[in-house]
N, C-alpha and C positions, 0 to 999 in steps of 0.2 A: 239429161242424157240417160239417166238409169232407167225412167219412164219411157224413153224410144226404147230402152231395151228391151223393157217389159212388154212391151206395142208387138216390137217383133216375134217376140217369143209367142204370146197368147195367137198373134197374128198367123204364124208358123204350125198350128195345129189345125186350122181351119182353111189352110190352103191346099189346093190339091196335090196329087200326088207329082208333078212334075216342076210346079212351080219347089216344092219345098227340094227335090233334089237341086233344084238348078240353086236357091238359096243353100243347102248342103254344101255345095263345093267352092263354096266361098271362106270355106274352114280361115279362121286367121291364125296364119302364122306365127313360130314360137318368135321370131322379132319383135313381133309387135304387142309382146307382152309385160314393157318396162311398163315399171310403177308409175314415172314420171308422163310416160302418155297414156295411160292407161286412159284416163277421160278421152282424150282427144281419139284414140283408136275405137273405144266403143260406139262412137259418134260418126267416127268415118264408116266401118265396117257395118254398120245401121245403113250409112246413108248409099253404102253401094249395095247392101243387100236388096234396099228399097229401090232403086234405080235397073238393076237386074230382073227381080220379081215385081211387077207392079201390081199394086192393089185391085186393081182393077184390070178385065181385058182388054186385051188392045183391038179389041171390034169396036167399031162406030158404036158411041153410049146410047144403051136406049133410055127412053124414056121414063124417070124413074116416079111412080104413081106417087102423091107427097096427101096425106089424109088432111084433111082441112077440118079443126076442131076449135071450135073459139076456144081461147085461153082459160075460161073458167072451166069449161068441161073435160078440159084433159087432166086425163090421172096418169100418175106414175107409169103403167104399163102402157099407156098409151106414148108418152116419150120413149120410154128407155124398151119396151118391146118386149113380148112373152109370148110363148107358145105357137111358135111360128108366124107372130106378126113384128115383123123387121122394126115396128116403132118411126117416129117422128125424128129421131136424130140418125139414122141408117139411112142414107140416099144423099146424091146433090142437091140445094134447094133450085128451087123454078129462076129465081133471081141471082143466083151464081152462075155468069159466065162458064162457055165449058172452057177449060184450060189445058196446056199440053201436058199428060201424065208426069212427064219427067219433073215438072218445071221444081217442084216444093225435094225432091231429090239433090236438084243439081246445088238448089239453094243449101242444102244440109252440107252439100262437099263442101262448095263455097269456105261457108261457115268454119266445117273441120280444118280448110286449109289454112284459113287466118289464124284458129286458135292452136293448129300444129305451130306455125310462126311464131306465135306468141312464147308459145311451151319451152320448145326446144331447138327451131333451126336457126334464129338470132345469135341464142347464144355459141351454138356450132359453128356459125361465122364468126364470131367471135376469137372463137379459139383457134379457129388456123392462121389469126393474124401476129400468134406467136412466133410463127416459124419466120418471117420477113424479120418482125425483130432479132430473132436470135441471128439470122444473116447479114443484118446488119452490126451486132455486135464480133462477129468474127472476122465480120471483114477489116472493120478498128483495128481488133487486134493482131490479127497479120500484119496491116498496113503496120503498127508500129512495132513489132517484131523485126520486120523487115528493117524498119530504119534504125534501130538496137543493133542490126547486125551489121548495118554500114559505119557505126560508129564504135565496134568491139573494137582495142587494141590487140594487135598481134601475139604478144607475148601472153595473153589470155586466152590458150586453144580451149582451155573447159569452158568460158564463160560461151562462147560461140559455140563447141557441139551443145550447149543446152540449149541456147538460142535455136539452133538449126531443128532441132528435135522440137520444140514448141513448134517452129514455122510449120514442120511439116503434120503435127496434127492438126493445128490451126487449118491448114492450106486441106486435112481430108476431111474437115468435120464443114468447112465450107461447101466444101466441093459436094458433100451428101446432102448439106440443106438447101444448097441451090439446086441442087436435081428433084427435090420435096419440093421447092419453092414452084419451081416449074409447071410440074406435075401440079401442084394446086391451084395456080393459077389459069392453066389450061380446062381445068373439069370444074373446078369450083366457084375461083373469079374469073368465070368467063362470061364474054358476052351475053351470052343465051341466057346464064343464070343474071345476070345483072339485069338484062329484060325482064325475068319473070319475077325479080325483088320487084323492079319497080312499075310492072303490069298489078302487083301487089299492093303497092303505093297507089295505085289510082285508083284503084276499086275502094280500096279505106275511105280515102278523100270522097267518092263520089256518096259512099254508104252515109258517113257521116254529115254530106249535108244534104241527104235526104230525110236522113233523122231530123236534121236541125229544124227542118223544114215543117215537122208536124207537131210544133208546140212543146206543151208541156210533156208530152210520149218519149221525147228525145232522155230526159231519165231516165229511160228504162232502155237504153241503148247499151251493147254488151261493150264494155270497158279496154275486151282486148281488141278490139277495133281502134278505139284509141293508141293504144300504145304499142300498137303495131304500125300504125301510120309515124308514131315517131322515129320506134327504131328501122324501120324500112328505110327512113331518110338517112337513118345514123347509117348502116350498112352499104346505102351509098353513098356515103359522102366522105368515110372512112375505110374500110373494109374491101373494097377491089383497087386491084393494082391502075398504076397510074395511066397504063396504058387505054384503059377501057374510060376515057372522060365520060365525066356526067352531062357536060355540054352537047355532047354528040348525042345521049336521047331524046326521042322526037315531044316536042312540046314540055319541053324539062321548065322553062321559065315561066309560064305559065302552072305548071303542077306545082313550085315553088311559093307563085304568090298564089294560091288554092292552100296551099297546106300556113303559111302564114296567113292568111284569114283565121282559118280553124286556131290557129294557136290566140291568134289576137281577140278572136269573140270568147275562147270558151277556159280561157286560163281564168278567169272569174265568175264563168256561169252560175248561178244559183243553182241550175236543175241539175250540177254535176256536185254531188256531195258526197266522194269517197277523198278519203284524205289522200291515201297515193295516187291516185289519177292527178288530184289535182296539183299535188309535189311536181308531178311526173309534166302536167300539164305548162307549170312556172318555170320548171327548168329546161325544158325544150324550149321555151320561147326565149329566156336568158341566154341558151346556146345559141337558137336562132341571131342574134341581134349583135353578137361576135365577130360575124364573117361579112366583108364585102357583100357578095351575090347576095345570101340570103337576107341581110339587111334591106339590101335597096328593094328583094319580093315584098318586106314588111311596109316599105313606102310607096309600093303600087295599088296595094289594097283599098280600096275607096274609102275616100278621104272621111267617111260619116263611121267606121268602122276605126281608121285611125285615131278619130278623137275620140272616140268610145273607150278605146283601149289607155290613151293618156288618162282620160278620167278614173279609171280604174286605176292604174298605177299609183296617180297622187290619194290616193283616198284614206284616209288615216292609217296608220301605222298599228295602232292597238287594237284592232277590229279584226287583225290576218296575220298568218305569219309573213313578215315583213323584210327578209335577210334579202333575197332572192329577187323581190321589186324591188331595191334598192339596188340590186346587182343591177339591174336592167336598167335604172337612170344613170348610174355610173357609166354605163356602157356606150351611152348615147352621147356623154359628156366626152368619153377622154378622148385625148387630143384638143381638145379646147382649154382647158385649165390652164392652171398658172404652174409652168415646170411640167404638166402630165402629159407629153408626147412621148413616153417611155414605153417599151416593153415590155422591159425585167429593169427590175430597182437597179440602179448605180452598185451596191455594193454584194449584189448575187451577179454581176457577169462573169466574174470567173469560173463560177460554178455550170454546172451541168443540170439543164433540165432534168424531170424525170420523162417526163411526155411534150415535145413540144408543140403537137398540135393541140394540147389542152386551149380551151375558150381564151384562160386569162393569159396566154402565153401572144393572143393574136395582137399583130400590128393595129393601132389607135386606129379607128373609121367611124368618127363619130357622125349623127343624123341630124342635121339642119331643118329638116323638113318637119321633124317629131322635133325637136326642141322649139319652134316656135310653136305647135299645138301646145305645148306644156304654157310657154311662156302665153300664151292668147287666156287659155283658161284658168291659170290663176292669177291672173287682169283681172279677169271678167269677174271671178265668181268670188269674192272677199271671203266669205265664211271656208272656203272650201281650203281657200290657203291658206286662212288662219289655223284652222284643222291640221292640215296637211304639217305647215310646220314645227306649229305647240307638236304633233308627234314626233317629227322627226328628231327635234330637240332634246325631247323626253327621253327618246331611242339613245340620242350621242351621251345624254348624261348616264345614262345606265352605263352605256357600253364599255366609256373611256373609267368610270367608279371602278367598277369590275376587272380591269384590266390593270389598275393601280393596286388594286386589292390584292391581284395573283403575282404579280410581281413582289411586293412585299414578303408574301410568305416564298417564294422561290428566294429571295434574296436571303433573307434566313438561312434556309436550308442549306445553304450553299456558303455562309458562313461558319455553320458546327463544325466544330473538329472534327466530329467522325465524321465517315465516309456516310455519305448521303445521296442518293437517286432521287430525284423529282422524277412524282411520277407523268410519263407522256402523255399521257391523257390531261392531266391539270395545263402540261406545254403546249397541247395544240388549241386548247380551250381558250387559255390567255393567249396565242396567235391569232386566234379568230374575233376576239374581241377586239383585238389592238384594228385587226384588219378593216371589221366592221365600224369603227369610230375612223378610219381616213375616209371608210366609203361614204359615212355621212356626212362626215365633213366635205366630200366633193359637193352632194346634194345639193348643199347647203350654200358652196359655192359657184354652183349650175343657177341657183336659184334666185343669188344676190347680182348674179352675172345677164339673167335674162328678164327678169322683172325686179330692179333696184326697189320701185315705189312700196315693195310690200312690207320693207321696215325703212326707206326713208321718208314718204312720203306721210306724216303725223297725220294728213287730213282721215286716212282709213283709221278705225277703230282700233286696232292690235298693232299698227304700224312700232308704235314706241315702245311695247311691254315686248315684240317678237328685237327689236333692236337689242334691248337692256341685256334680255335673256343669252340673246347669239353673244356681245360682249363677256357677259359673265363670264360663260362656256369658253370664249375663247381665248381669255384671260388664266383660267385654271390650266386650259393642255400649256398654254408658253409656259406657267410656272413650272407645269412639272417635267416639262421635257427640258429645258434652256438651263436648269438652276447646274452651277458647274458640281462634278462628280457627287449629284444626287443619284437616290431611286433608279431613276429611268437608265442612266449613264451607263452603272456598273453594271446592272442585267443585259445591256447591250454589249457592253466588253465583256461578259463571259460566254458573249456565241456558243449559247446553248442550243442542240442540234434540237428542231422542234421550231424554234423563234428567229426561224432563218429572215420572214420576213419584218421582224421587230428593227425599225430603224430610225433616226432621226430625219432623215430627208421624206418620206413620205409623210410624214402626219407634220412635219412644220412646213413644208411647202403648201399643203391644202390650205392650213392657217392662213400662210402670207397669202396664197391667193382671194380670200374672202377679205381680207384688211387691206391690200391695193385695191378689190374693188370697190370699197365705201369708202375708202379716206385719200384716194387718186382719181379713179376713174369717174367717178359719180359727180351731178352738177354738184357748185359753190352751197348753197344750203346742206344739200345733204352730205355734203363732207363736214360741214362744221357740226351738224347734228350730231354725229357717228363720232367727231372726235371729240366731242362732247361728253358724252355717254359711256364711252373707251375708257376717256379718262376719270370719271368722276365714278367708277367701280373701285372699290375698294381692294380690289386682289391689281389692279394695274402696276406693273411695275417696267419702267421703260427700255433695264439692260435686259429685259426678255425679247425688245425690240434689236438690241444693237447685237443680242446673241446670236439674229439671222446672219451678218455679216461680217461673224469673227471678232467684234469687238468686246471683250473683254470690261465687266461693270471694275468699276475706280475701287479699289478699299479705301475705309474708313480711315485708316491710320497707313502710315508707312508706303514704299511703295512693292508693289503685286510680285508676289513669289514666283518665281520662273516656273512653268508647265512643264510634267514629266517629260524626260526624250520620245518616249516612244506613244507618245497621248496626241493628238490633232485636234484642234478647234474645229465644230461645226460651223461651216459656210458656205454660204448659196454661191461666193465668188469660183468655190471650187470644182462646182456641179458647171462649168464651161457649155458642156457636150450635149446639157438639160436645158439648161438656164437660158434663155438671149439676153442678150447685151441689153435692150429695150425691157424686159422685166426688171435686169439688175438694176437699170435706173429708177423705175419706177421705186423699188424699195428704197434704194438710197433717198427717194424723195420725199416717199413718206417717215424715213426715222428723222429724216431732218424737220418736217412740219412736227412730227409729236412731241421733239425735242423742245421746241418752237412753245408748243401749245404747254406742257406739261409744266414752263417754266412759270408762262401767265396765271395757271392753273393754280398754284400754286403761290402765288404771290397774292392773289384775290381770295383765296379762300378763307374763311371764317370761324373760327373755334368754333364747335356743336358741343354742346353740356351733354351728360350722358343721359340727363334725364329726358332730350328732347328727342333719343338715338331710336330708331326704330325698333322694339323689342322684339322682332323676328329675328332679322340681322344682322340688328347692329351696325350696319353700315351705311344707311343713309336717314336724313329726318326725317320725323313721323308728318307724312303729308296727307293723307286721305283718315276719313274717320265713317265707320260704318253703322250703316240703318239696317234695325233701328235698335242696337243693343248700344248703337256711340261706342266701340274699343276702336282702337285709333293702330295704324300700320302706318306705314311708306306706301307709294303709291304701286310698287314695281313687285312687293311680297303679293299687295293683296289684289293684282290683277293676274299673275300669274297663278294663285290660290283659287280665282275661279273661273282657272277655263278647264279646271278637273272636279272642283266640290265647292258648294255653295253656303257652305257652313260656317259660321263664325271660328277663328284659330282657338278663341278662348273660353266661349260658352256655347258654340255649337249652336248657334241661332241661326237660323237662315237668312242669307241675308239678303236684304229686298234692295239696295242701292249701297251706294259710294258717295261721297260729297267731297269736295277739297277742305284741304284743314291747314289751317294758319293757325301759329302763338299769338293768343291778345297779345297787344302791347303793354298790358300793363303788367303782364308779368313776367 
């Protein structure tokens, strides 16, 4: 932009005397001299100067004589032009169509008016949608004003003239922001403007897949095009009042599955590599996939585009930032899970949203249609699921580590005598970690839900080692959330403002839902596999089971101390309004098979000598023995050791194979 300026200027000396006054009185105004558009105004006021004064006359163009010099024998002044000879680059060439003067003009407005959008009038819509809030907050407060004063006692005349004195500034500060509110909505959300947002919107959308169009060039495509086709959409979809639907513009459903194409091809493009575009790119389509309409645009988009996009999604986790694709499975899932037709947790309905059209705040509307591409392609593709999951796994153990970790030192803290603040920052860190371990635990449970065979089915490769791993993991959250007034407990009873959503019904209902599905709903094989496996981990412990349903593990000795008065047992019996009767069964059915198995389990089991204990961890025999250094594991350490490094635990050997390993008999 500073180079058009410089164009104009040097351009402005060598034009005649009529052109440069009519360019003269284009003087720009002291308005348009904020800092913040400063780019964008020198760009606009270029681009009308150029459209005023044209380069050229506006007579029929003659014929401009072009010197014909083979390539070797041009010199510098034959290009670039000396001494009165115009040069090789001054004139239209022969093979340039002639074009209409304005056209490269109207393109610069164009340009200016998208990146003014960008700059500064989103957020100017933005901010007038203050005043609808604030009119909605006065009008609450009137409203219970008013009913304060229907229930004043008489004998209380103060408490009422204070009352009546609120009402009535309440009743004038309404009455001013609804004459504001009015006013703005007639000049600013009005129709006219809602057309030219989204006459906005479709020029984005068209630019952008005409970029898309030419390859590898599409790189070099200007960024606020992008993210003005998002927030155009955001402006309409939040930002004008209710009156003005978005249904009622012309061709709106179609410009809907247009702008979800674009999200679904290029939230991964390779040729897009700026980091916030591409944030900006993941979480527009995260928001996208929230709402009815714009969901079901994302399942009209041709079906080769749809799988394109599932492929992308499932693709390993340590490759991308991964919070955000993980939102977008979750989003597809809820409403299907076990317990997750909810909107707001069980124990946040009393409270008050802050925004309730936020994403996560929308009614469940999960995708059927994307859930079987999911489920088709990791059928299809073995390596890609085993990929897919080894991260996700990797993801839940980090995330749930971390989240035990922050809780420990809050607990502390909050212990000392003196007065102590945890700081918020560390509170919303461990919220978001606790958050991120349900959401992969849904995944997890999307995954066991739509393709069982990828850990029951032993004949795939990783079927058994992704089984062992998901038990382990699932075995560790029952321990640490279920164990009575542990860790987890007491940081939940201290409703620390911050860890509003830190609860026991979310992340133990994700649980139970992965454990009905492999040891209930799954065939006869792969249930006994799964309880197999369940139980032969060594963190297994079964009152984590009977913790789901309020049952209470036995003491050792005597019998069980009576529960504080004011303390409640976790139980899924209580969640009624969550829970259906048909899930309740189904859990009761599986603590009675584990109870079942746990007992066989248990009677058949065999003293292990410690010398035969797997030296990683100890908890199961040493069954595999590695080539070619021979150090010897369990089968379940040294397969999950190499779908991340291929090195010996002990001497760091590469290792070229596995073999099974048996104790001689004879010793």
């Amino acid at each position: 932009m500073d180079d058009l300026d410089e164009d104009e200027e040097v351009g402005g000396a060598q034009r005649p005397f009529g052109a440069a006054a009519m360019g003269g009185a284009l003087a720009r105004p002291s308005w348009l001299s904020s800092p913040t558009l400063g780019r964008a105004n020198r760009f606009l006021s270029t681009a009308a100067v150029s459209l005023m004064t044209p380069r050229r006359p506006l007579a029929p163009p003659e014929k401009v004589k072009i010197r014909t010099l083979a390539v070797e024998q041009r010199t510098e002044e034959d290009i670039e032009g000396s001494h009165g000879n115009d040069g090789l680059l001054l004139g239209r060439p022969l093979e340039e169509p002639d074009q209409p003067i304005t056209e490269k003009s109207l393109l610069e407005i164009l340009d200016g008016i998208v990146m003014m959008y960008n700059l500064s009038v989103h957020q100017q819509l933005g901010k007038m949608v203050v005043v609808s809030d604030d009119v909605h907050e006065y009008a609450v407060a009137l409203k219970d004003t008013e009913e304060k004063i229907t229930r004043c006692p008489e004998r209380r005349p103060d408490i009422l003239e204070e009352l009546q004195k609120s009402q009535k500034v309440f009743a004038e500060k309404l009455n001013h922001l609804s004459r504001r509110l009015a006013w703005i909505n007639a000049t600013i959300y009005s129709k006219e403007k809602m057309l030219d947002v989204y006459w906005l919107l479709r020029v984005c959308i068209r630019t952008i897949e005409h970029a898309d169009n030419t390859g590898s060039l599409f790189a070099f495509t200007p960024e606020f095009y992008l993210n003005v086709a998002m927030n155009s959409y955001s402006a309409l979809k939040n930002y004008f009042s209710p009156s003005n639907s978005m249904d009622e513009l012309p061709g709106y459903e179609d410009t809907l599955t247009q702008l979800a194409a674009i999200l679904a091809k290029h939230f991964a493009d390779p040729r897009i590599v700026g980091t916030d575009i591409k944030d900006s790119l993941m979480q527009a389509l995260a928001s996208y996939v929230c709402y009815p309409q714009s969901l079901r645009a994302v399942e009209r988009i041709p079906e080769e585009q749809r799988v394109a996009m599932m492929r992308n999604l499932l693709a390993p986790y340590e490759q991308r930032p991964w919070a955000q694709t993980n939102w977008i499975l979750v989003r597809l899932w809820r409403g299907c899970g076990f317990g997750y037709r909810y909107t707001r947790l069980p124990h946040l309905l009393k409270t008050k949203p802050e925004d309730a059209n936020l994403p996560s705040l929308q009614k469940p509307c999960p995708s059927h249609l994307l859930q079987r591409h999911m489920a088709h392609l990791l059928s299809q593709d073995k390596d890609m699921a085993a990929s897919f999951l080894n991260s996700v796994l990797n993801q839940l153990n980090w995330a749930f580590s971390e989240f035990i970790g922050m809780i420990q030192e809050i607990q502390q803290a909050a212990e000392r005598p003196e007065r102590n603040f945890v700081d918020t920052r560390q509170l919303k860190v461990c919220a978001t970690c606790f958050d991120l371990s349900v959401s992969l635990l849904r995944v997890l449970e999307m995954t066991v839900t739509l393709v069982p065979e990828i850990f029951l089915d032993w004949t795939r490769p990783s079927a058994e080692l992704l089984l062992r791993r998901l038990a382990q993991l699932l075995n560790q959250v029952l321990n640490r959330v279920t164990a009575e007034r542990n860790l987890f407990d007491r940081v939940v009873n201290l409703r620390l403002p911050g860890l509003e959503s830190v609860d026991h019904y979310p992340i133990l209902v994700a649980v139970t839902g992965i454990l009905v599905q492999i040891l209930v709903d799954s065939d006869r094989q792969g249930v006994s596999r799964a309880a197999a496996v369940l139980l032969s981990d060594p963190c297994f412990q079964l009152h984590s089971i009977q913790h789901l349903l309020g049952e209470n593990e036995p003491p050792a000795t005597g019998p069980a101390p009576p529960p504080p008065a004011d303390r409640k047992h976790f139980s899924l019996h209580a969640y009624t309004d969550y829970i259906s009767t048909d899930e309740e069964r189904k859990v009761e059915q599986m603590l009675t098979f584990l109870t079942e198995q746990s007992k066989e389990a248990a009677a058949s089991a065999a003293p292990t000598s410690e010398e035969d204990l797997c030296p990683i961890c100890y908890a199961h025999p040493i069954s595999a023995v590695f080539k070619p250094c021979s150090h010897k594991s369990c089968k379940a350490c040294i397969n999950q050791h190499l779908m991340n490094n291929k090195d010996c635990f002990f001497c760091k050997a590469t290792i070229t194979g596995v073999e099974d390993y048996s104790k001689p008999a004879s010793s």
